[in-house]
N, C-alpha and C positions, 0 to 999 in steps of 0.2 A: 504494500500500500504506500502510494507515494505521504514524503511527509510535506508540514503546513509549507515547509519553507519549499518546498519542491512545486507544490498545489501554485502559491505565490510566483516562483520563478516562470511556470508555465502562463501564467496568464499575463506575466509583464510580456511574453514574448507575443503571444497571442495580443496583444491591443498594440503591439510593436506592427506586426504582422500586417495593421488599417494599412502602412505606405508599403510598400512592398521591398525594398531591398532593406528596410528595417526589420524586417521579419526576419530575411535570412540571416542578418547577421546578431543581430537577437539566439536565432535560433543555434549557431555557431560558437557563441559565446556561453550560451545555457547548457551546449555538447562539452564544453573546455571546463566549467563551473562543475557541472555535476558530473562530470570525471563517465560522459556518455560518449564511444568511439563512433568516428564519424561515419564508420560500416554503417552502425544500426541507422545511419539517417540515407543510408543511397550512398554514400560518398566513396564508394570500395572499386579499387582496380576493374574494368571491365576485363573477361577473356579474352577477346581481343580490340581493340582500339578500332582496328580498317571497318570491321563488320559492324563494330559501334556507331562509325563517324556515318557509315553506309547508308544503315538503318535509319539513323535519325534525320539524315539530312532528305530520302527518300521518302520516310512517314508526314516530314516536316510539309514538304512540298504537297506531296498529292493530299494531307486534309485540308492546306489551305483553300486549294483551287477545288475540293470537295465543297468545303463551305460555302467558297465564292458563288460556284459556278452551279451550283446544285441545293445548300441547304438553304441558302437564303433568300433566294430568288423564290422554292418553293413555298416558304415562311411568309412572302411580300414583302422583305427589309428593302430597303433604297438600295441601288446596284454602287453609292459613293458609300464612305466612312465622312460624315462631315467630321468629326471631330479630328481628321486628320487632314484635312483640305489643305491646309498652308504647307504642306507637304510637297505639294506637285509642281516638279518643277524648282523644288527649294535647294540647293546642296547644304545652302547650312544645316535647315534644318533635316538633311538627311542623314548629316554627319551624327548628329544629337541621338535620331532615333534608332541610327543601327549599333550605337554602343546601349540606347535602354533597352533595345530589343534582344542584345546578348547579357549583360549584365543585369538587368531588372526583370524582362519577361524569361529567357530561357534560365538562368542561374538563380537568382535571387527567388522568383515565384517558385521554383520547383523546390528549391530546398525546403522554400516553408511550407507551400503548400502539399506537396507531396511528402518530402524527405522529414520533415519535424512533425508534422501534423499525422501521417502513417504513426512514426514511432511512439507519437503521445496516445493516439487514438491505442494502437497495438495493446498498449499496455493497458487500458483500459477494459479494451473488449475480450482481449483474448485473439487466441492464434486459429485458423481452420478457412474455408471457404464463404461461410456465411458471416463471421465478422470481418472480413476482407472486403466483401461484397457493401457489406454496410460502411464502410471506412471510405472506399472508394463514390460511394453514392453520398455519403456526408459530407466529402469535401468538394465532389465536385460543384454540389450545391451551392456552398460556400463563397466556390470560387467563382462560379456563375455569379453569384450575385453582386461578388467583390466585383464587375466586368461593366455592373449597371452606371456608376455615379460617371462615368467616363465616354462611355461610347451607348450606351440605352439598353434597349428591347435587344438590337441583334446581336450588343456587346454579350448580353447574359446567354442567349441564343448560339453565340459562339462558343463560348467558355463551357458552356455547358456538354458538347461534344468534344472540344480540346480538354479538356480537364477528365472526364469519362477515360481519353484516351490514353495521357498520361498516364493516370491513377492505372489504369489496366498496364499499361508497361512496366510502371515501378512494379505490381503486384506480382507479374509474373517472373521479373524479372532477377526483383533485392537491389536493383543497380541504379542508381537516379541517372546516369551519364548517357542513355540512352533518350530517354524523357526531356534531358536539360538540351541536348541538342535539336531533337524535335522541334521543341517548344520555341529556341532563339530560330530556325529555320522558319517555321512558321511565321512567326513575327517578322521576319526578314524578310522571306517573301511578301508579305504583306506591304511591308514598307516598299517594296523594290515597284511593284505593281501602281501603286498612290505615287509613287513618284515619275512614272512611266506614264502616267493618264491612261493604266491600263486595267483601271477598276470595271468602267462598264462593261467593256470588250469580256471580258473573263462574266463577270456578272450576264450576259448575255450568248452563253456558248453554248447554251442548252436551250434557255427561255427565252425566245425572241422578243 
């Protein structure tokens, strides 16, 4: 049973966790404090690195343009991201977003929301298939919802199958560095397309 001071340390990280790369380092800091190896959070050598970089960078892509090109469209979300408009066509600001999109969306979100949030939840529910199942559906919730205050309806709409996916790769996997790379690919491509003026085009591949 965890103790008060433990209970306490988990939940500074968790209201850490509102900005997002304060979670992971929150969450980093709380692994060093309570003497927890950064294994139990995902952080462990992959097998191999090539089929790592492979995977992720291949998952990363096709659920973007799954999203794009297929979930949203059928959803009714708008074929742009306003909240990224100033985007297109910016280099500054594309410079900005492809370091948040490796270091805040792919590294930072996965540690906490997969790699700290699994281990916290783990020890709570227990080990097996159906609280795995439940861990994965409680945070992708979570993180769905974290997706609202920023980009809306299709933010959460997104997250909600990006974070499903995730949480299923860490589960089967034990290894966050599959997930982390996904996740900054995802994003990346995202950014790369908003900066290309090649949001409708994709939003429009399937649904004329």
């Amino acid at each position: 049973m965890e103790s008060g001071t433990g209970i306490v340390a988990t939940l500074i990280v968790l209201l850490a966790g509102i900005v997002p790369p304060f979670g992971a380092i929150a969450a980093l800091v709380w692994a060093q404090w309570s003497g927890t190896p950064l294994e139990a959070l995902g952080l462990a050598r992959p097998g191999s690195w090539v089929w790592t970089i492979a995977a992720g960078i291949a998952i990363g892509v096709a659920l973007k343009f799954f999203t794009k090109a297929l979930l949203l469209p059928l959803l009714g979300a708008p074929s742009t991201n306003a909240a990224y408009a100033q985007l297109v066509g910016n280099p500054a600001a594309l410079l900005q977003l492809v370091l948040v999109s490796v270091f805040v969306g792919g590294i930072g979100e996965e540690i906490f929301w997969r790699g700290f949030l699994f281990e916290r939840l783990g020890k709570l529910v227990g080990e097996g298939l159906g609280p795995q199942i439940a861990i994965i559906v409680v945070t992708t919730v979570a993180f769905a919802l974290a997706h609202f205050w920023d980009q809306g309806v299709p933010g959460i709409e997104q997250a909600l199958v990006t974070g499903a996916t995730f949480g299923t790769m860490f589960a089967v996997t034990g290894v966050l560095w599959p997930s982390i790379i996904a996740h900054a690919v995802y994003d990346l491509t995202a950014v790369a397309l908003i900066y290309a003026g090649l949001e409708q085009t994709v939003a429009h591949l399937i649904f004329r």
